[in-house]
C-alpha positions as CSV (number, residue, x, y, z in Angstrom):
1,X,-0.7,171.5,50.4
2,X,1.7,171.5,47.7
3,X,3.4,168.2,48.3
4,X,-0.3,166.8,48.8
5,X,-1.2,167.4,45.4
6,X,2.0,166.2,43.6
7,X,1.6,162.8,46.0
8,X,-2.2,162.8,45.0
9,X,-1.4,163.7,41.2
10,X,1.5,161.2,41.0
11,X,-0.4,158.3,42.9
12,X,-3.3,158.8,39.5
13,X,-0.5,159.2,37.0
14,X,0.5,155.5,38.5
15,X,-3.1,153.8,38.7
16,X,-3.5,155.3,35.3
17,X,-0.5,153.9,34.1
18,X,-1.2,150.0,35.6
19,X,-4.5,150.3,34.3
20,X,-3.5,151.2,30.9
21,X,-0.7,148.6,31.3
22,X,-3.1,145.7,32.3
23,X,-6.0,146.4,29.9
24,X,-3.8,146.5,27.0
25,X,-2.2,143.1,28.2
26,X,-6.0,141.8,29.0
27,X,-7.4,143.0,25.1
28,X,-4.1,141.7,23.5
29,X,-4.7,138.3,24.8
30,X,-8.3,138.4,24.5
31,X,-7.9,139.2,20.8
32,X,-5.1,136.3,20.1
33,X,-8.0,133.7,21.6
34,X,-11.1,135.2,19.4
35,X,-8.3,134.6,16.5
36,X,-7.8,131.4,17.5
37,X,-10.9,130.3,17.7
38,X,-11.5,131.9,14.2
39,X,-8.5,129.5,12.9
40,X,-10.4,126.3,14.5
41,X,-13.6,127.3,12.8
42,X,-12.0,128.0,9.6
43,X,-10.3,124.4,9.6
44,X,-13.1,122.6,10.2
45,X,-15.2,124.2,7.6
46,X,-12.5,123.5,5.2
47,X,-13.1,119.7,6.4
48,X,-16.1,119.5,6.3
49,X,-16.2,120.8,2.7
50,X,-16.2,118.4,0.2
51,X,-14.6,119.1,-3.5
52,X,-16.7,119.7,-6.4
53,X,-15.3,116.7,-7.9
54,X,-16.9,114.6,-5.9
55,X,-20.1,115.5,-7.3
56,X,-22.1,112.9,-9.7
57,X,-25.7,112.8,-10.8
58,X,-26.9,109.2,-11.0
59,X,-30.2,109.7,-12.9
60,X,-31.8,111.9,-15.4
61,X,-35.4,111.5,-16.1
62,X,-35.9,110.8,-19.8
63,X,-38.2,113.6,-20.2
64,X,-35.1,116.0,-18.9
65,X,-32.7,114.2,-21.3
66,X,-34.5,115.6,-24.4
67,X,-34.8,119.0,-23.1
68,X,-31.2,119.3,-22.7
69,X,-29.7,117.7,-25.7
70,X,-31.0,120.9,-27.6
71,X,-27.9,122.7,-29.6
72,X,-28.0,126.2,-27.7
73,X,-25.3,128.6,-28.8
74,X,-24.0,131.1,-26.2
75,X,-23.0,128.9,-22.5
76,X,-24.9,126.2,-20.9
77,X,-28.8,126.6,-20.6
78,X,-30.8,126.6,-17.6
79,X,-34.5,125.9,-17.6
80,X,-36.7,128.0,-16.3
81,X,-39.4,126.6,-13.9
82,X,-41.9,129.2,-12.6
83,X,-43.1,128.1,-9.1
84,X,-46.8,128.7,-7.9
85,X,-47.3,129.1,-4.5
């Protein structure tokens, strides 16, 4: 009875054990793909971005032009449009 229960007790120690062993290996490479695939997704945002450099406005309507050539003291001014819905 005795050496039934050390065999039965040592044969779950040892599932236990693999178990643990191959989940751990399973989740570690699991992880290294999701960061992988975070790294691809990260590069081609960062391609797909373009600088702020690159931005240039081609027209201003007249009516705009005297708005903003007002002398305003404290940062750059914003108008203020109200929207109706």
């Amino acid at each position: 009875m005795v050496k039934f229960l050390i065999i039965v007790l040592g044969v779950g120690w040892l599932l236990g054990q693999l178990i643990r062993y191959f989940l751990r290996s399973k989740l570690a490479k699991f992880a290294a793909h999701v960061q992988e695939m975070e790294r691809e997704q990260r590069r081609a945002q960062q391609s797909q971005s373009r600088p702020k450099e690159d931005i240039s406005v081609d027209y201003i309507p007249k009516s705009h032009e005297a708005k903003r050539k007002k002398d305003i003291e404290g940062g750059e001014y914003v108008d203020y449009e109200e929207v109706k819905e």
